[in-house]
C-alpha positions as CSV (number, residue, x, y, z in Angstrom):
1,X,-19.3,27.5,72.4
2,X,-17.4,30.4,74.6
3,X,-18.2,31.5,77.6
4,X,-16.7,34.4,79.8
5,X,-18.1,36.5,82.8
6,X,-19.5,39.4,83.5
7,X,-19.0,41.2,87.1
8,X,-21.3,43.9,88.5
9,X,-19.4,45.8,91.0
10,X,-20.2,48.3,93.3
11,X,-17.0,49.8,95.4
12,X,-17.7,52.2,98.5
13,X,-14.9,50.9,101.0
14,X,-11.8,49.5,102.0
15,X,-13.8,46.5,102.6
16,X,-15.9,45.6,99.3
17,X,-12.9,46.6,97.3
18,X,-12.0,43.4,98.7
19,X,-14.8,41.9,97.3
20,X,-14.1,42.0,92.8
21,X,-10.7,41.2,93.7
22,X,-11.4,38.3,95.3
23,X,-13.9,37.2,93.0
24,X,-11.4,37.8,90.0
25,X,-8.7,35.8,92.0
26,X,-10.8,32.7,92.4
27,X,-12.1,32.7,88.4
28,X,-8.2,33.4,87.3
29,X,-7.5,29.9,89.3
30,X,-10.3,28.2,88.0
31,X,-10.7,29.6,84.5
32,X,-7.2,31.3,83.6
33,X,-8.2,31.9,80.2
34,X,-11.7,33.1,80.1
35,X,-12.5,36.6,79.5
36,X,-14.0,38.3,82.5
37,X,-15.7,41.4,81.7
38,X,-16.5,44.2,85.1
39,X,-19.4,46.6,85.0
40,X,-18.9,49.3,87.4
41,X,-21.9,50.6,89.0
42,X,-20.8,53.7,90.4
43,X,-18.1,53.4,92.7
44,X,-16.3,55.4,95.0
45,X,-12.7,55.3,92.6
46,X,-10.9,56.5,95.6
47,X,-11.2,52.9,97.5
48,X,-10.9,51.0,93.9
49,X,-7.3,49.2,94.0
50,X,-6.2,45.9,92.6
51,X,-4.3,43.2,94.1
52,X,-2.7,42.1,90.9
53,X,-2.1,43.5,87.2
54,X,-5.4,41.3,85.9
55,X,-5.1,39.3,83.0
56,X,-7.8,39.3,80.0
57,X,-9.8,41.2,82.3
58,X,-11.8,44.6,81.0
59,X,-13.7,47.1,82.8
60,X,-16.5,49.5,81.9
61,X,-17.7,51.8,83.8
62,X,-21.1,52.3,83.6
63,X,-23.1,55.4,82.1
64,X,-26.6,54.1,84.2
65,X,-25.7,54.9,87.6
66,X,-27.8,53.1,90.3
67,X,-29.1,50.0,87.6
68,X,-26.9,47.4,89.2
69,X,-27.8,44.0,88.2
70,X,-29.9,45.2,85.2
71,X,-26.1,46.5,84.2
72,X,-24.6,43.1,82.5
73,X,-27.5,41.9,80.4
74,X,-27.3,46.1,78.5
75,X,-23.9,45.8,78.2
76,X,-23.5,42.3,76.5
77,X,-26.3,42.9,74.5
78,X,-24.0,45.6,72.4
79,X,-21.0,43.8,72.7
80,X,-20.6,39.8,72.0
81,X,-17.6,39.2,73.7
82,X,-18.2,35.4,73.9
83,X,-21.4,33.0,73.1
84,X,-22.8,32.9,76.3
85,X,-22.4,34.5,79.6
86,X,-22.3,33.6,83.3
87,X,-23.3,37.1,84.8
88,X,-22.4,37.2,88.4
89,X,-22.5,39.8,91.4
90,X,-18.8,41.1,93.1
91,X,-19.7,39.3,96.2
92,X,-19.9,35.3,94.7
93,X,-17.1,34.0,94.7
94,X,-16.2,30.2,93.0
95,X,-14.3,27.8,94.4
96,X,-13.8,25.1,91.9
97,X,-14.4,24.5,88.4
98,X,-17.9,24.5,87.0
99,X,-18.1,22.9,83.3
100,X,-20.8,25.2,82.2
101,X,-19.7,24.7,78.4
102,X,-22.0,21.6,79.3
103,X,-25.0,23.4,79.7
104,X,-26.7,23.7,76.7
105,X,-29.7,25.8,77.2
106,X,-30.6,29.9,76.5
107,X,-30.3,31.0,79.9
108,X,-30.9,29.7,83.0
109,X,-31.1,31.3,86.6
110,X,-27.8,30.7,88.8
111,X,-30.5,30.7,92.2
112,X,-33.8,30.9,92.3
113,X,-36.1,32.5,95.2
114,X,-39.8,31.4,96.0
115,X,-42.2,34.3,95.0
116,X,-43.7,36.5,97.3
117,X,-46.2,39.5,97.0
118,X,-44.0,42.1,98.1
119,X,-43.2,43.7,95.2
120,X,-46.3,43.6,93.3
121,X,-46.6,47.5,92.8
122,X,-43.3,47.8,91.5
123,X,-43.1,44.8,89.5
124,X,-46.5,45.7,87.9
125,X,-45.3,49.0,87.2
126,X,-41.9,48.4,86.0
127,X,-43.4,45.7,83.7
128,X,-45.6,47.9,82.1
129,X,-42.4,50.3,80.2
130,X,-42.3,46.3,78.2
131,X,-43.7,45.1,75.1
132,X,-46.1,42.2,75.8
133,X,-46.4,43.6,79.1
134,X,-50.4,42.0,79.5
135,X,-49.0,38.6,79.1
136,X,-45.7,39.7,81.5
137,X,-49.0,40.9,84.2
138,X,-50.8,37.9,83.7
139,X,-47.5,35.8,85.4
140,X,-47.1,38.6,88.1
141,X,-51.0,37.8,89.1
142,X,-49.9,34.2,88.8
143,X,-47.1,34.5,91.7
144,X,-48.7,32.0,94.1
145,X,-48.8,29.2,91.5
146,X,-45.5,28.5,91.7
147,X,-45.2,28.4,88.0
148,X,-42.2,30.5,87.6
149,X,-39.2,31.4,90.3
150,X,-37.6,34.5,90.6
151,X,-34.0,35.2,89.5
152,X,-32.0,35.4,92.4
153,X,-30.0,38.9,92.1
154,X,-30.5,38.5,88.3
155,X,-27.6,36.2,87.9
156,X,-28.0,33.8,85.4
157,X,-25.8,31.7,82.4
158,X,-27.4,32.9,79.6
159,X,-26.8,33.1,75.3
160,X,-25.7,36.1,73.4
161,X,-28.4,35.3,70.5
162,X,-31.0,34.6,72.5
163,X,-30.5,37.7,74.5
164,X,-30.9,39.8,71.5
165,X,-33.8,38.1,70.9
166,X,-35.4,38.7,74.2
167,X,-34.5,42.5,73.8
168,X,-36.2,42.6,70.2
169,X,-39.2,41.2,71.4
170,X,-39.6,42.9,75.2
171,X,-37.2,45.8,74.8
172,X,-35.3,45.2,77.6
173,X,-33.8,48.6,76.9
174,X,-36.3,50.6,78.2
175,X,-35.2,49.4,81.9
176,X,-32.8,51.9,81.8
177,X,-35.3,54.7,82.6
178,X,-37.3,52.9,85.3
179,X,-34.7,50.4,87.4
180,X,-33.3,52.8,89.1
181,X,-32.2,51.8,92.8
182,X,-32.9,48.6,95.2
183,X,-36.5,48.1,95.2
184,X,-36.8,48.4,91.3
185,X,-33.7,46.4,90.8
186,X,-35.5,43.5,93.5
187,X,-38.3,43.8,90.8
188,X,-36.2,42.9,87.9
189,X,-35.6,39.7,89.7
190,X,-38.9,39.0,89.9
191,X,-39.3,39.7,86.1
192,X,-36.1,38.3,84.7
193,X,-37.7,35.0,86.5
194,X,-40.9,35.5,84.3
195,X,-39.3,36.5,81.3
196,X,-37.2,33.2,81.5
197,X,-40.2,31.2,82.1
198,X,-41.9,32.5,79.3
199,X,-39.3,32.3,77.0
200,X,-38.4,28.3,78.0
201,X,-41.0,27.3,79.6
202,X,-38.5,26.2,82.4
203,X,-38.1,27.3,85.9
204,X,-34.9,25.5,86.7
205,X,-31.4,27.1,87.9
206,X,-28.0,25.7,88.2
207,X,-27.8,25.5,92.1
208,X,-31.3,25.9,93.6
209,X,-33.1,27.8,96.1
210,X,-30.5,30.8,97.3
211,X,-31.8,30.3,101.2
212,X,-29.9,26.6,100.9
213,X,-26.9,27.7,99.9
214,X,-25.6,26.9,103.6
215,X,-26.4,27.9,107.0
216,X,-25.2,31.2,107.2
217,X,-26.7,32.3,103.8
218,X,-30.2,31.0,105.0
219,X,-30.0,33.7,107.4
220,X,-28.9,36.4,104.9
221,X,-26.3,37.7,106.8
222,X,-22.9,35.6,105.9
223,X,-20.1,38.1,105.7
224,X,-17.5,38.6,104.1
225,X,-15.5,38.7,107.3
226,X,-16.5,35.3,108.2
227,X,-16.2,34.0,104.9
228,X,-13.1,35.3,104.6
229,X,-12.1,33.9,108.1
230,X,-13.2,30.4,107.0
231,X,-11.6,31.1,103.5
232,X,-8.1,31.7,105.2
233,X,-8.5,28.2,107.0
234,X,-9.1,26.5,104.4
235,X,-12.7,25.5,105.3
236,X,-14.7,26.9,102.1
237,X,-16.1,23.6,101.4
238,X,-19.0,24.8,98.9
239,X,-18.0,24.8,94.9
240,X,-19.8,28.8,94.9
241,X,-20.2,31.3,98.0
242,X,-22.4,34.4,98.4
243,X,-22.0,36.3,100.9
244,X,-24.3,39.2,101.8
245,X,-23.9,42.7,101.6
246,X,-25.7,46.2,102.1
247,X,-24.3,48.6,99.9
């Protein structure tokens, strides 16, 4: 089955312009021929420049200012551009070839997090614009039990059909009006991780807790200008790289 990607992007500098196009650089060396698809969230189109004329690559620019990671999964749901989708943020950036035609599963989270309580509120009351939004609040209260994980950044590998699906029965749709800035948007991780649990009855991601990706992303605060540094002496030694970001 296909698979392509799916790029939320946010440009409001010099600096995280720097970011798509590095991204896009790495997954035209890895993956030459895989559709990549950007979501633009707003951007400032005065810093938006590319490095290269970009191959197969197509960019929307959103209508839903301010959604961010909710961006990818309302976009592909109206457009099948391939089976299944690996939906990533601007600032990951891959650094060899991962097989994930070998995955065989509806969606699963790229990281996880370990739940915490500090988004309960908004969780609860985000949850609630859902259909089966009871059996969506019963999970929330079961946040300690370590039954589910949340979706790190909502990034996940997930199928087209079964995406629909989740939208037919939850009406993902109706995000739009209520996941409207950060806080909400560090809610939807919390609920795609429920959602996904529900729906598989699986809590497992393709490469673990985010906090272990290495060192520097433990601490939440691995810039690009170190990464990059490390990047220009050849001393990326991890197959995927987040770096982190206030925007």
């Amino acid at each position: 089955m296909s698979f392509g990607f799916i790029i939320t992007r946010h440009v409001n500098s010099e600096k995280t312009n720097k970011y798509w196009n590095q991204n896009i650089k790495l997954l035209r060396t890895h993956y030459p021929n895989n559709k990549i698809i950007i979501i633009d969230d707003n951007s400032d189109q005065d810093y938006i420049k590319a490095d290269f004329e970009y191959k197969n690559v197509e960019i929307i620019k959103s209508e839903y200012p301010g959604r961010g990671e909710l961006l990818p999964y309302i976009y592909y749901l109206n457009n099948k551009w391939f089976d299944n989708a690996v939906i990533i943020h601007d600032s990951v950036f891959l650094h060899k070839t991962i097989n994930f035609e070998k995955y065989n599963c509806k969606v699963i989270s790229l990281w996880f997090f370990h739940n915490n309580d500090s988004e309960l509120d908004n969780i609860i009351r985000i949850a609630c614009h859902l259909n089966y939004s009871k059996l969506i609040n019963h999970h929330i209260s079961q946040w300690n039990k370590q039954k589910w994980f949340s979706c790190f950044g909502a990034q996940s590998y997930i199928n087209h059909d079964f995406l629909v699906s989740l939208n037919n029965k939850y009406k993902l749709t109706n995000l739009i009006d209520v996941v409207k800035n950060r806080n909400d948007r560090c809610a939807l991780e919390r609920i795609f991780g429920i959602l996904f649990y529900i729906e598989t009855n699986s809590r497992n991601s393709l490469f673990g807790i985010i906090n272990n990706l290495n060192s520097r992303s433990a601490l939440n605060d691995y810039s690009f200008d170190e990464y990059i540094s490390l990047f220009n002496k050849k001393k990326i030694l991890s197959p995927i790289v987040k770096i982190w970001t206030g925007r």
